[in-house]
PDB file of the backbone (N, CA, C, O) and the ligand in Angstrom, with CONECT records:
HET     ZN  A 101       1
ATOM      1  N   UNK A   1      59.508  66.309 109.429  1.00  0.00           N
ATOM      2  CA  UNK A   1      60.593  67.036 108.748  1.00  0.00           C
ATOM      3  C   UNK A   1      61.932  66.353 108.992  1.00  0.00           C
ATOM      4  O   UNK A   1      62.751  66.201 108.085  1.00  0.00           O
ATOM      5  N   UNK A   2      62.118  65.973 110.156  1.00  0.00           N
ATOM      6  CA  UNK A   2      63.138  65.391 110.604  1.00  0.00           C
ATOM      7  C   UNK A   2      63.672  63.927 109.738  1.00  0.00           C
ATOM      8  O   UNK A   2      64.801  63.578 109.392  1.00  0.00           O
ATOM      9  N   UNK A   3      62.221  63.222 109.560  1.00  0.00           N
ATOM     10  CA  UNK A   3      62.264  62.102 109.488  1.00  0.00           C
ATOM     11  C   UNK A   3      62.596  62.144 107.870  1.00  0.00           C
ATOM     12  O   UNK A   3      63.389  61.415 107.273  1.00  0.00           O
ATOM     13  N   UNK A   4      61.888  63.051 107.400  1.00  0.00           N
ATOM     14  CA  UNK A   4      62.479  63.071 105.724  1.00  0.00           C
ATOM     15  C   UNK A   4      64.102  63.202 105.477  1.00  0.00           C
ATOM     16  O   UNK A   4      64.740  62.615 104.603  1.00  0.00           O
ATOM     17  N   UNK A   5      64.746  64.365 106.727  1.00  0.00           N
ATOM     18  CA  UNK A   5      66.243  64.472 106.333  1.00  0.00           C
ATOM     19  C   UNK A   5      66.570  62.916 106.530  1.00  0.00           C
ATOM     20  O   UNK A   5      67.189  62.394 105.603  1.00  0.00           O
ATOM     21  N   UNK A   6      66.276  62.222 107.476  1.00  0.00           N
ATOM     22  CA  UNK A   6      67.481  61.025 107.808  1.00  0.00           C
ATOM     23  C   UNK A   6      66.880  59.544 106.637  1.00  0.00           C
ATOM     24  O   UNK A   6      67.256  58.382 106.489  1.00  0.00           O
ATOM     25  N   UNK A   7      65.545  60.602 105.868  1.00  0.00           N
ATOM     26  CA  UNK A   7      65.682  59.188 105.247  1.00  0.00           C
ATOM     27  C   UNK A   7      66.115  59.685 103.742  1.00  0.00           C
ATOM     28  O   UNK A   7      65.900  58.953 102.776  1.00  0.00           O
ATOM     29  N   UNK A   8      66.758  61.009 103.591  1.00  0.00           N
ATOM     30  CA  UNK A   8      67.289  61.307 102.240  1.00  0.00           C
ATOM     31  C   UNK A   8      68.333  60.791 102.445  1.00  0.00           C
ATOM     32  O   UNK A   8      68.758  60.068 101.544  1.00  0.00           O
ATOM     33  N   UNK A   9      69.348  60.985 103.979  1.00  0.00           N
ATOM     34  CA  UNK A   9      70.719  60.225 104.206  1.00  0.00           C
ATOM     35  C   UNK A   9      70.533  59.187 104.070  1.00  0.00           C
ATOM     36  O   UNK A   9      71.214  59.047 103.054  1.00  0.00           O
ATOM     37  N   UNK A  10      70.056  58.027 104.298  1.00  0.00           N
ATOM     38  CA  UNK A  10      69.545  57.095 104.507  1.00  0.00           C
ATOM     39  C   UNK A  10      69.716  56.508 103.367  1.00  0.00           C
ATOM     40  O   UNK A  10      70.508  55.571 103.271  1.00  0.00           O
ATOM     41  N   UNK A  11      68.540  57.255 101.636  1.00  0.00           N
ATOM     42  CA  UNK A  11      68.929  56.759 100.159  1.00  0.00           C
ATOM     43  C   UNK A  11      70.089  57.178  99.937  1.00  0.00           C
ATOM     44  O   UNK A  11      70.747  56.408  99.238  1.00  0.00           O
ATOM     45  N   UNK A  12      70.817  58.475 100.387  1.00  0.00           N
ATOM     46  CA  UNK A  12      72.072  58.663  99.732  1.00  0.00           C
ATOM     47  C   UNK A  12      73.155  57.284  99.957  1.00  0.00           C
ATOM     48  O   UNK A  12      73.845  56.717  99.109  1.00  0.00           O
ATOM     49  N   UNK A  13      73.004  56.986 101.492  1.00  0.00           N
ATOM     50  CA  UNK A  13      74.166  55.814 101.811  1.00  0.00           C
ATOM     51  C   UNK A  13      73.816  54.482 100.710  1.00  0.00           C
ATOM     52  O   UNK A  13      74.731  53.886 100.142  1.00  0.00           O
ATOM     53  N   UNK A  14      72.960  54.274 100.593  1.00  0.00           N
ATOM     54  CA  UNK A  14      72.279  53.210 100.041  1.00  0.00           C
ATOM     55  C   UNK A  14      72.680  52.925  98.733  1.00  0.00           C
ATOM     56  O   UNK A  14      73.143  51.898  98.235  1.00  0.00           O
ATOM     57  N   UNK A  15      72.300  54.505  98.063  1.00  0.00           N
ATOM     58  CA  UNK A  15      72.944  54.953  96.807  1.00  0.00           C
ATOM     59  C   UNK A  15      74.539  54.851  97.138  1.00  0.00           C
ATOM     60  O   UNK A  15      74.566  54.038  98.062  1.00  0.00           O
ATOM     61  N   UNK A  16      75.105  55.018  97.025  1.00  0.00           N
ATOM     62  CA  UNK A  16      76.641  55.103  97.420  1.00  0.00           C
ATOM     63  C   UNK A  16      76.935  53.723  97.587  1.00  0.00           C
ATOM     64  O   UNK A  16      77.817  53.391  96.795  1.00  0.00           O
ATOM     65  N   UNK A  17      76.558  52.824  98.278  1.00  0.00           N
ATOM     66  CA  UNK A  17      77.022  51.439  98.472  1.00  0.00           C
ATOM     67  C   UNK A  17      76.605  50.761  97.577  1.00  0.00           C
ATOM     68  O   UNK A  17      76.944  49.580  97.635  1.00  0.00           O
ATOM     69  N   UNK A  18      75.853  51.119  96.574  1.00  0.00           N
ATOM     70  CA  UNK A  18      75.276  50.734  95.127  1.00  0.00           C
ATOM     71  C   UNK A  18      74.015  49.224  95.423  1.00  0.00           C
ATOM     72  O   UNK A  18      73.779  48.231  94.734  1.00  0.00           O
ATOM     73  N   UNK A  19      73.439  49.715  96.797  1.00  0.00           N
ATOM     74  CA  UNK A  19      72.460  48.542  96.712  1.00  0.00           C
ATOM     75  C   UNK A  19      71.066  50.123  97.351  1.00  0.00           C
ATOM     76  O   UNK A  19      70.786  50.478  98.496  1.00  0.00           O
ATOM     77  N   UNK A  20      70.594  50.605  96.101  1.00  0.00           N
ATOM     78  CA  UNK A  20      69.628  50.767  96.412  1.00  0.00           C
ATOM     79  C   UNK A  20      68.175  50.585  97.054  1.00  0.00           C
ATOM     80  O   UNK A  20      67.313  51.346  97.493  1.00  0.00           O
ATOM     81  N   UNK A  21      68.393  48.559  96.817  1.00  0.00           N
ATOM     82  CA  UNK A  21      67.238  48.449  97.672  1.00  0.00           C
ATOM     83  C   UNK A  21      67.087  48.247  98.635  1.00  0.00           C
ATOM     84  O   UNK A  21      66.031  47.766  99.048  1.00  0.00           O
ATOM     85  N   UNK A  22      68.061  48.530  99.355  1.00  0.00           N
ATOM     86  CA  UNK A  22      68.234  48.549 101.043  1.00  0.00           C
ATOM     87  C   UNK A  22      67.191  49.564 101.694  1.00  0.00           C
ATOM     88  O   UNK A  22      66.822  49.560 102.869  1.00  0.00           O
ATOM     89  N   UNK A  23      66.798  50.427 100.691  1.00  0.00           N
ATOM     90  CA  UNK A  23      65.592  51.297 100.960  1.00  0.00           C
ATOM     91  C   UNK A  23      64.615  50.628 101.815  1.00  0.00           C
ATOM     92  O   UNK A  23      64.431  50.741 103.027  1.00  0.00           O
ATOM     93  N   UNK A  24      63.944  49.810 100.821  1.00  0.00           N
ATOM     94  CA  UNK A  24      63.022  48.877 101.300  1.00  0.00           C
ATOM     95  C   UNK A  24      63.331  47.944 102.492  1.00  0.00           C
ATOM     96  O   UNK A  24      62.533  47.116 102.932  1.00  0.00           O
ATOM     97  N   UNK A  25      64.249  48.108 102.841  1.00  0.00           N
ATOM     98  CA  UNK A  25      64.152  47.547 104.362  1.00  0.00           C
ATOM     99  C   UNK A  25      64.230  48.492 105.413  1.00  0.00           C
ATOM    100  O   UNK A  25      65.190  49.260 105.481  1.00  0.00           O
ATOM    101  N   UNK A  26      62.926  48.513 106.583  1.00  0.00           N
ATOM    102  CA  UNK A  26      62.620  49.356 107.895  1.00  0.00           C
ATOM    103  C   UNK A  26      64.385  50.009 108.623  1.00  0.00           C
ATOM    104  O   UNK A  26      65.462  49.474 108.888  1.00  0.00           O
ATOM    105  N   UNK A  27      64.053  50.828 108.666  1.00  0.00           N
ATOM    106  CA  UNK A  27      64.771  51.815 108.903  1.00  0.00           C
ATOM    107  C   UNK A  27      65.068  51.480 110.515  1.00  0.00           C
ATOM    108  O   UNK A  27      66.265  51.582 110.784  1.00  0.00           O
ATOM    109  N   UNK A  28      64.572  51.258 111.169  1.00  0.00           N
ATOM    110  CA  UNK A  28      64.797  50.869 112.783  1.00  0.00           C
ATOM    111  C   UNK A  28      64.587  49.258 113.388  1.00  0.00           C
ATOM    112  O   UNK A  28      63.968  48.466 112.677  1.00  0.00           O
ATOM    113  N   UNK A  29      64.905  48.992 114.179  1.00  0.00           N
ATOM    114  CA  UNK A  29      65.218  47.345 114.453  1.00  0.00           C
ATOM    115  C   UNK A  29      63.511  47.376 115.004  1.00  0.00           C
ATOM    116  O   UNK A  29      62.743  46.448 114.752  1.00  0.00           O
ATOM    117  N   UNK A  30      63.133  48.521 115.728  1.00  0.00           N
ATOM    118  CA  UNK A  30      61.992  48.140 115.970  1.00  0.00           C
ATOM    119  C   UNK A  30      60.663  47.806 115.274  1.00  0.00           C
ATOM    120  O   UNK A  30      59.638  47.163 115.503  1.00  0.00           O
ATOM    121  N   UNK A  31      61.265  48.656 114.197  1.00  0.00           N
ATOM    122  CA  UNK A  31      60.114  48.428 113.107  1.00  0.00           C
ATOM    123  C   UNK A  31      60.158  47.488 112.313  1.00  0.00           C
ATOM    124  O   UNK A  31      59.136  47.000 111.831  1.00  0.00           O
ATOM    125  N   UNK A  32      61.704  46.955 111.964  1.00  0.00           N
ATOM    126  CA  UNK A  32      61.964  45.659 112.139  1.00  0.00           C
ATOM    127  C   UNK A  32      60.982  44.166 112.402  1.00  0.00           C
ATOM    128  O   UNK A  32      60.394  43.270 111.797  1.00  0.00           O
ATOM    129  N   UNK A  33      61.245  44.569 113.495  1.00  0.00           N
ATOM    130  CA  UNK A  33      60.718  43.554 114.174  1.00  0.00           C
ATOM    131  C   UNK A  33      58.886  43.517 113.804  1.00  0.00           C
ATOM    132  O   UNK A  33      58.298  42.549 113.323  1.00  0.00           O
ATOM    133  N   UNK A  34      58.361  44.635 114.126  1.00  0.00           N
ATOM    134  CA  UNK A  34      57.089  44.710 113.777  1.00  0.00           C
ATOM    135  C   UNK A  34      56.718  44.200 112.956  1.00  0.00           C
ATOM    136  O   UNK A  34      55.805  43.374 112.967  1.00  0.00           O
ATOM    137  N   UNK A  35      57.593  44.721 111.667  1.00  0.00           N
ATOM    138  CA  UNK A  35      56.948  43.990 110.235  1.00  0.00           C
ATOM    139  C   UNK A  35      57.592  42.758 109.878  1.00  0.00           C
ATOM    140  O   UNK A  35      57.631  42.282 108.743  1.00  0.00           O
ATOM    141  N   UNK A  36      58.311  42.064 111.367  1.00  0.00           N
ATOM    142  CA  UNK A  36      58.760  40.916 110.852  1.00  0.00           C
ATOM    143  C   UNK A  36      59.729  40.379 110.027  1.00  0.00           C
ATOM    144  O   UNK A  36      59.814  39.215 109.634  1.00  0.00           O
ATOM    145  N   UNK A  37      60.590  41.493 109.753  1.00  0.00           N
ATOM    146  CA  UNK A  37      61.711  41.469 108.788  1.00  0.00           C
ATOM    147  C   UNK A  37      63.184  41.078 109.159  1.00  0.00           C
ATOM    148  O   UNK A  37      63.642  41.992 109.844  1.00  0.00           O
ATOM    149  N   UNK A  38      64.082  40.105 108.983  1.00  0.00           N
ATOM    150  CA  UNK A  38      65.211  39.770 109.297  1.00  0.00           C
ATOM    151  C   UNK A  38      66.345  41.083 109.369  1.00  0.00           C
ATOM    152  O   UNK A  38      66.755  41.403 110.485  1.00  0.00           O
ATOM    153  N   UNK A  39      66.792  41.761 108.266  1.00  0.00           N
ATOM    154  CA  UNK A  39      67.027  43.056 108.559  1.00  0.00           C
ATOM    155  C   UNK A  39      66.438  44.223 108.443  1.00  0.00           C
ATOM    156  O   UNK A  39      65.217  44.376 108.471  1.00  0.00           O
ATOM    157  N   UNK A  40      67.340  45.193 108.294  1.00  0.00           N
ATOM    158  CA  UNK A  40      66.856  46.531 108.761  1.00  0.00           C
ATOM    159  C   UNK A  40      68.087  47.334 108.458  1.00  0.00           C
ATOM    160  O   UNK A  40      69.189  46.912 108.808  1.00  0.00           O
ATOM    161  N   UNK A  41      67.924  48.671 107.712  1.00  0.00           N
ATOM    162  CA  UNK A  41      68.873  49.649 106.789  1.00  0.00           C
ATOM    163  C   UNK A  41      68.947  50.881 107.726  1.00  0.00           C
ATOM    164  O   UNK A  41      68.160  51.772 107.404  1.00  0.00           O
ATOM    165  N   UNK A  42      69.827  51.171 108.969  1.00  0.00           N
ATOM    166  CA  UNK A  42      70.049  52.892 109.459  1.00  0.00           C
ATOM    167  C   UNK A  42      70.198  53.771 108.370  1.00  0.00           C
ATOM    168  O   UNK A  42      69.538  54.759 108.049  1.00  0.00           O
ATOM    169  N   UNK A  43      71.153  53.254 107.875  1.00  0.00           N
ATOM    170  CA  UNK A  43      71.916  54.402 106.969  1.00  0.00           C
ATOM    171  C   UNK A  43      73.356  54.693 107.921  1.00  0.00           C
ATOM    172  O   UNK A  43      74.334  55.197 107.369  1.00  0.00           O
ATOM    173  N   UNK A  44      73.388  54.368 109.237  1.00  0.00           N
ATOM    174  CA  UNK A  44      74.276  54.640 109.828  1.00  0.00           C
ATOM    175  C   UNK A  44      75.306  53.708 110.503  1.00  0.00           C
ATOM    176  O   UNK A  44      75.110  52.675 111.143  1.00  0.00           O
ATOM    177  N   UNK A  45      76.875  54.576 110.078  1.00  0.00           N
ATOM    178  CA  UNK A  45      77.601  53.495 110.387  1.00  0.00           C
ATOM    179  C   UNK A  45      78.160  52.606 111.427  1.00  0.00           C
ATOM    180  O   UNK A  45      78.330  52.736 112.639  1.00  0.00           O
ATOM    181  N   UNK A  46      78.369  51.755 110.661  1.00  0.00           N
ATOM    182  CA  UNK A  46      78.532  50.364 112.708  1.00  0.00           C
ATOM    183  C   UNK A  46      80.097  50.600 113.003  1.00  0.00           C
ATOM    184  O   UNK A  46      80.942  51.104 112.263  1.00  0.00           O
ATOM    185  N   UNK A  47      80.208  50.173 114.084  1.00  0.00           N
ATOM    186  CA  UNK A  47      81.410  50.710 114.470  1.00  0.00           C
ATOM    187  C   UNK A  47      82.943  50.481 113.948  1.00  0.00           C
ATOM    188  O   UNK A  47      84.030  50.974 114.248  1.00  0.00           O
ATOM    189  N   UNK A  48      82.552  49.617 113.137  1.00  0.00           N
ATOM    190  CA  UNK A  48      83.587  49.159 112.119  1.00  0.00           C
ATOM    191  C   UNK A  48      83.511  49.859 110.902  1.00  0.00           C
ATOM    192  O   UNK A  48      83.900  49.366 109.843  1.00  0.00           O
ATOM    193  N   UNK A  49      83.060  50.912 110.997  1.00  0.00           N
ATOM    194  CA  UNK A  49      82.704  51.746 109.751  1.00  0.00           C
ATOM    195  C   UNK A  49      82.334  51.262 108.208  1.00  0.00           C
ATOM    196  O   UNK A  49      82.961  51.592 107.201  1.00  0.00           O
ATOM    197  N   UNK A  50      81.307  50.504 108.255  1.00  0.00           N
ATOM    198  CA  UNK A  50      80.693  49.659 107.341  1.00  0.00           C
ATOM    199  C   UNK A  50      79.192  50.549 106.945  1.00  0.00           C
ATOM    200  O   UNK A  50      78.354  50.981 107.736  1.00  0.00           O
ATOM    201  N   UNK A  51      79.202  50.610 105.890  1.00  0.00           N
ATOM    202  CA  UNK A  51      77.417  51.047 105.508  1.00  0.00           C
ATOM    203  C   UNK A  51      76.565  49.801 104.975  1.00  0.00           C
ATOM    204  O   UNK A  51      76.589  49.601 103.761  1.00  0.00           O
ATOM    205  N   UNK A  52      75.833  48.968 105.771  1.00  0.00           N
ATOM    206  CA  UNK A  52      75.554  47.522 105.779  1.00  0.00           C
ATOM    207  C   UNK A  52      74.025  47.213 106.324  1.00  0.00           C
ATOM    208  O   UNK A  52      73.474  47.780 107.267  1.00  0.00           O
ATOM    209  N   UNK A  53      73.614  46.424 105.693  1.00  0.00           N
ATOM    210  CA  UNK A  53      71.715  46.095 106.322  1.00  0.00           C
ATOM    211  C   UNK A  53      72.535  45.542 107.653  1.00  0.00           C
ATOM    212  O   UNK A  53      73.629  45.005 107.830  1.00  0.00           O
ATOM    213  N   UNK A  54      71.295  46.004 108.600  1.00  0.00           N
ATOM    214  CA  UNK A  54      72.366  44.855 109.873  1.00  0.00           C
ATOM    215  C   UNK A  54      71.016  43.969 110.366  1.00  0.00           C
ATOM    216  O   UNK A  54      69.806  44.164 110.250  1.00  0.00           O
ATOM    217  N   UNK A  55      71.969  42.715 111.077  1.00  0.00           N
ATOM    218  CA  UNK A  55      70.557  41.934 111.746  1.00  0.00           C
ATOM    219  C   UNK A  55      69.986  42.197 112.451  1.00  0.00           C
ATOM    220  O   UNK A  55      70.450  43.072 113.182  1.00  0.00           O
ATOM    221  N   UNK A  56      68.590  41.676 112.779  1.00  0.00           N
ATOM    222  CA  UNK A  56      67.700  42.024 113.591  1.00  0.00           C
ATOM    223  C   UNK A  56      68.322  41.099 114.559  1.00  0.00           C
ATOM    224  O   UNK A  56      68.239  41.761 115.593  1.00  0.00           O
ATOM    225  N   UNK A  57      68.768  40.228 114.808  1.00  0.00           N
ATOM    226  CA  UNK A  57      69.179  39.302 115.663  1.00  0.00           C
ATOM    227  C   UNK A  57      70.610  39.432 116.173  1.00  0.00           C
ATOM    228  O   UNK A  57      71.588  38.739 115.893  1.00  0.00           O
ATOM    229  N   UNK A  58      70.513  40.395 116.920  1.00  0.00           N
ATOM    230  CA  UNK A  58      72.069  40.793 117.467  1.00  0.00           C
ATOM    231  C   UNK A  58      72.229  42.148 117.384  1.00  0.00           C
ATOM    232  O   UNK A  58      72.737  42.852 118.256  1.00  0.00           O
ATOM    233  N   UNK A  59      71.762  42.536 116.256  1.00  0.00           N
ATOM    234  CA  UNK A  59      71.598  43.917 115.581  1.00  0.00           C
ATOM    235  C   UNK A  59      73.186  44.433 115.221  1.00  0.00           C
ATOM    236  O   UNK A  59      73.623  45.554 115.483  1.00  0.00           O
ATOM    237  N   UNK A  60      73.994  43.245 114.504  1.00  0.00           N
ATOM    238  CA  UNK A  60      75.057  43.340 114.038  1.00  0.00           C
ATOM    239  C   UNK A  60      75.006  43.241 112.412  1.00  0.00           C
ATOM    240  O   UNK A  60      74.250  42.478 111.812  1.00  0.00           O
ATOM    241  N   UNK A  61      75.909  44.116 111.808  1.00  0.00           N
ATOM    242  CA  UNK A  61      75.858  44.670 111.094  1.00  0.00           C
ATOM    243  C   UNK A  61      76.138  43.279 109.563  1.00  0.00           C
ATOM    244  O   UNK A  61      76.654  42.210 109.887  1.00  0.00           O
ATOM    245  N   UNK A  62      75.899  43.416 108.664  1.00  0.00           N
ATOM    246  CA  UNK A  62      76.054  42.126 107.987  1.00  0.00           C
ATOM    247  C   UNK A  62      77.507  41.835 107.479  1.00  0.00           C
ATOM    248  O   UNK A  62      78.012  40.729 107.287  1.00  0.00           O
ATOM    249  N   UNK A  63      78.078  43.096 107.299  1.00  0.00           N
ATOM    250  CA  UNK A  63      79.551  43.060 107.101  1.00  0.00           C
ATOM    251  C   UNK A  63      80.447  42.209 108.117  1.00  0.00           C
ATOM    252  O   UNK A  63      81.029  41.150 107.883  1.00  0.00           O
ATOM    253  N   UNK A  64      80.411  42.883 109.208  1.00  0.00           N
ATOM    254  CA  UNK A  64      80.748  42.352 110.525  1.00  0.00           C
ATOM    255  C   UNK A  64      80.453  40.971 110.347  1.00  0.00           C
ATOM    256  O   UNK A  64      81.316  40.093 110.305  1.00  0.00           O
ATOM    257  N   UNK A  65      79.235  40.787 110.245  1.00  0.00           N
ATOM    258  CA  UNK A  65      79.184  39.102 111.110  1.00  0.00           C
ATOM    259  C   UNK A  65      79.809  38.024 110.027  1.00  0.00           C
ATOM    260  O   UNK A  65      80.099  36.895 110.422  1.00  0.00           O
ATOM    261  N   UNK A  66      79.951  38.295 109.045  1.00  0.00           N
ATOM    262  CA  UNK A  66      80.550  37.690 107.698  1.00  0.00           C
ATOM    263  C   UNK A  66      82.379  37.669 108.152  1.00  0.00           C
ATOM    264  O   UNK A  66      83.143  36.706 108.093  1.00  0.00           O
ATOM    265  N   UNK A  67      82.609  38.780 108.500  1.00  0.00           N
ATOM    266  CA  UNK A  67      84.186  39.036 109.111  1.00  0.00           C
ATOM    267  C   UNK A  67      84.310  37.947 110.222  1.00  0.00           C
ATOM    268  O   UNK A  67      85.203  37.101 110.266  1.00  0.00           O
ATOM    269  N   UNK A  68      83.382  38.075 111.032  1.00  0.00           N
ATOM    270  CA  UNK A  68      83.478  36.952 111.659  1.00  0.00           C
ATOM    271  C   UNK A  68      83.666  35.895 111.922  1.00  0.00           C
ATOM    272  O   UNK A  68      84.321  35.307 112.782  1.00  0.00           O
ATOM    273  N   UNK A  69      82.756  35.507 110.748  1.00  0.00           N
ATOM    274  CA  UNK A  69      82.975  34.164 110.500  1.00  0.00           C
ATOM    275  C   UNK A  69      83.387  33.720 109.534  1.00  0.00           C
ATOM    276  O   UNK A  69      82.939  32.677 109.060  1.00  0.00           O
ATOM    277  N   UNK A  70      84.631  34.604 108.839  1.00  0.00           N
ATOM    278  CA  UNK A  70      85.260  34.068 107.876  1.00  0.00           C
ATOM    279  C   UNK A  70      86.750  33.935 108.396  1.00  0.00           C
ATOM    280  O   UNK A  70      87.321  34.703 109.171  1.00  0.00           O
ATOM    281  N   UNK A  71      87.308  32.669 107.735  1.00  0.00           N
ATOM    282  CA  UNK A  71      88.691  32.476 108.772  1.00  0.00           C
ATOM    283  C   UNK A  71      89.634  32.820 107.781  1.00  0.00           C
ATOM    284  O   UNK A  71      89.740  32.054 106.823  1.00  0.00           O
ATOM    285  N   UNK A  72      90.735  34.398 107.864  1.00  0.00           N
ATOM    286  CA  UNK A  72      91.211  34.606 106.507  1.00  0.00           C
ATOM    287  C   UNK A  72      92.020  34.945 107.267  1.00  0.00           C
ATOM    288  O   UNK A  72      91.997  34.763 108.484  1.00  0.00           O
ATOM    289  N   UNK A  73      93.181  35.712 106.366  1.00  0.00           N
ATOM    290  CA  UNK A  73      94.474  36.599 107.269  1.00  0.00           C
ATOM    291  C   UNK A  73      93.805  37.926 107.695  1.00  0.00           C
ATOM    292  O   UNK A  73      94.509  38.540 108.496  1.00  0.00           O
ATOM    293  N   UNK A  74      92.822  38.446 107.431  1.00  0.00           N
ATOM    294  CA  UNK A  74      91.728  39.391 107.853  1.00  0.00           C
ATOM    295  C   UNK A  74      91.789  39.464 109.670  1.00  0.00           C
ATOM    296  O   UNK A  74      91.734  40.325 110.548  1.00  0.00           O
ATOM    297  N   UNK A  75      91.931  38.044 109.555  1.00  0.00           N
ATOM    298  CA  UNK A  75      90.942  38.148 111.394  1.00  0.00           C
ATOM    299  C   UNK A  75      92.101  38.203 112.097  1.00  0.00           C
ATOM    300  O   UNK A  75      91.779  38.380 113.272  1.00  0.00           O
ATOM    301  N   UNK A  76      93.526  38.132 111.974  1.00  0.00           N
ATOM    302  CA  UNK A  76      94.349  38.777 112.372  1.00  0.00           C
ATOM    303  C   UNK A  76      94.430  40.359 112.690  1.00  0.00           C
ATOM    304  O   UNK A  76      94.685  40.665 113.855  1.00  0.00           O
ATOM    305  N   UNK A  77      94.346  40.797 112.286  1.00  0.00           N
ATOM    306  CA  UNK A  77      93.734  42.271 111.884  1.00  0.00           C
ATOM    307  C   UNK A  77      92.321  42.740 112.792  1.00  0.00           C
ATOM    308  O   UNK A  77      91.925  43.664 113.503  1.00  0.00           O
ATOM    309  N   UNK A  78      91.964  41.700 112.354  1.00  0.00           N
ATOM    310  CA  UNK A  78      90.303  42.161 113.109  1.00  0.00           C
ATOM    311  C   UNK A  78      90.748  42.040 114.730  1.00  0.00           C
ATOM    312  O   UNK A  78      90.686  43.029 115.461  1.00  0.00           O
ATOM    313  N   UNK A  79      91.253  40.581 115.269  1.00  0.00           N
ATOM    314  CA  UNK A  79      91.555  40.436 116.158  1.00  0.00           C
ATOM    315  C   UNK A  79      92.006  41.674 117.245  1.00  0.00           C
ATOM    316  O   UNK A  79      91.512  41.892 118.351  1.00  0.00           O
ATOM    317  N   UNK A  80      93.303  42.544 116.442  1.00  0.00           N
ATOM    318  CA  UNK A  80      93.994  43.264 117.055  1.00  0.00           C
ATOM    319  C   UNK A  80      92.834  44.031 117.071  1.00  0.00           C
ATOM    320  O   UNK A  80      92.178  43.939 118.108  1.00  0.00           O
ATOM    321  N   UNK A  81      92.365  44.835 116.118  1.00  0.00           N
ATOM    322  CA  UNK A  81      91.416  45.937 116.822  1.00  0.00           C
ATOM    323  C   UNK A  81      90.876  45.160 117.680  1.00  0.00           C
ATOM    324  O   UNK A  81      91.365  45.418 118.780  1.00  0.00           O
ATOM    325  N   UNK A  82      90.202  44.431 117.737  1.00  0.00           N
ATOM    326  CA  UNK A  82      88.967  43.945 118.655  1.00  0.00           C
ATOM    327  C   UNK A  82      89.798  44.319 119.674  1.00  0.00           C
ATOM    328  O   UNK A  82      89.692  45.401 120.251  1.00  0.00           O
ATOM    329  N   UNK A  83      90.910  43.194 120.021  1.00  0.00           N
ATOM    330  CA  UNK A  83      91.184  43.396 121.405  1.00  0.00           C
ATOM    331  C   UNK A  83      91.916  45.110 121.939  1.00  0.00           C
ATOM    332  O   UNK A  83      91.859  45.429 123.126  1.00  0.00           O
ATOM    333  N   UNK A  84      92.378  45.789 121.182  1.00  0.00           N
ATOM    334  CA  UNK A  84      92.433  47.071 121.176  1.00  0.00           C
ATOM    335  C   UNK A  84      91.402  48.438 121.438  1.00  0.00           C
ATOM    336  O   UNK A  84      91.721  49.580 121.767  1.00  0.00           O
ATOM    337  N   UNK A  85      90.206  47.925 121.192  1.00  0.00           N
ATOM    338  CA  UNK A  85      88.873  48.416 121.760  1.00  0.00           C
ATOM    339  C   UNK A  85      88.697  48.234 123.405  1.00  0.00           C
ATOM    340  O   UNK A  85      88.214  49.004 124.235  1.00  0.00           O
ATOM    341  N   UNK A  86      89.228  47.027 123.534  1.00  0.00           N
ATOM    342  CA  UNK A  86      89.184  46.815 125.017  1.00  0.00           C
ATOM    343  C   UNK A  86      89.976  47.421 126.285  1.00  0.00           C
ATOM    344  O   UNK A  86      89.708  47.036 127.423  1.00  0.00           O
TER     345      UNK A  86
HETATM  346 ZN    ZN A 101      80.149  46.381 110.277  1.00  0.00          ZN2+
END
């Protein structure tokens, strides 16, 4: 019962970020991993408040790691939060 609510949230976010087929990717890193899959769809948001497949490898979010490694007037910005978290 449980598992049906978080996976109606789950299509709603999906729906909403307009990539429905994020469905089709495992819902937990562990299951993830099981079936061998690079990512994996919570439905839930990363701490940067992103609704994003995240990697299995880090288990960072795909938004994020793109922010990362993109060198823009952005990461100014990013910077300060970051170090503001701390
Ligand atoms: Zn993120």
């Amino acid at each position: 019962m449980a598992e049906h609510h978080k996976e109606g949230q789950r299509k709603r976010r999906a729906n909403l970020a307009g990539h429905p087929e994020w469905m089709e990717y495992p819902r937990t890193r562990p299951r993830a991993l099981k079936a061998g899959a690079d990512y994996f769809f919570s439905g839930r948001m990363c701490k940067n408040r992103h609704y994003n497949l995240r990697k299995v490898l880090g288990s960072r979010c795909v938004e994020c790691e793109s922010e990362a490694q993109d060198i823009s007037p952005t990461l100014a910005s990013f910077m300060r939060d970051w170090l503001s978290e701390v």
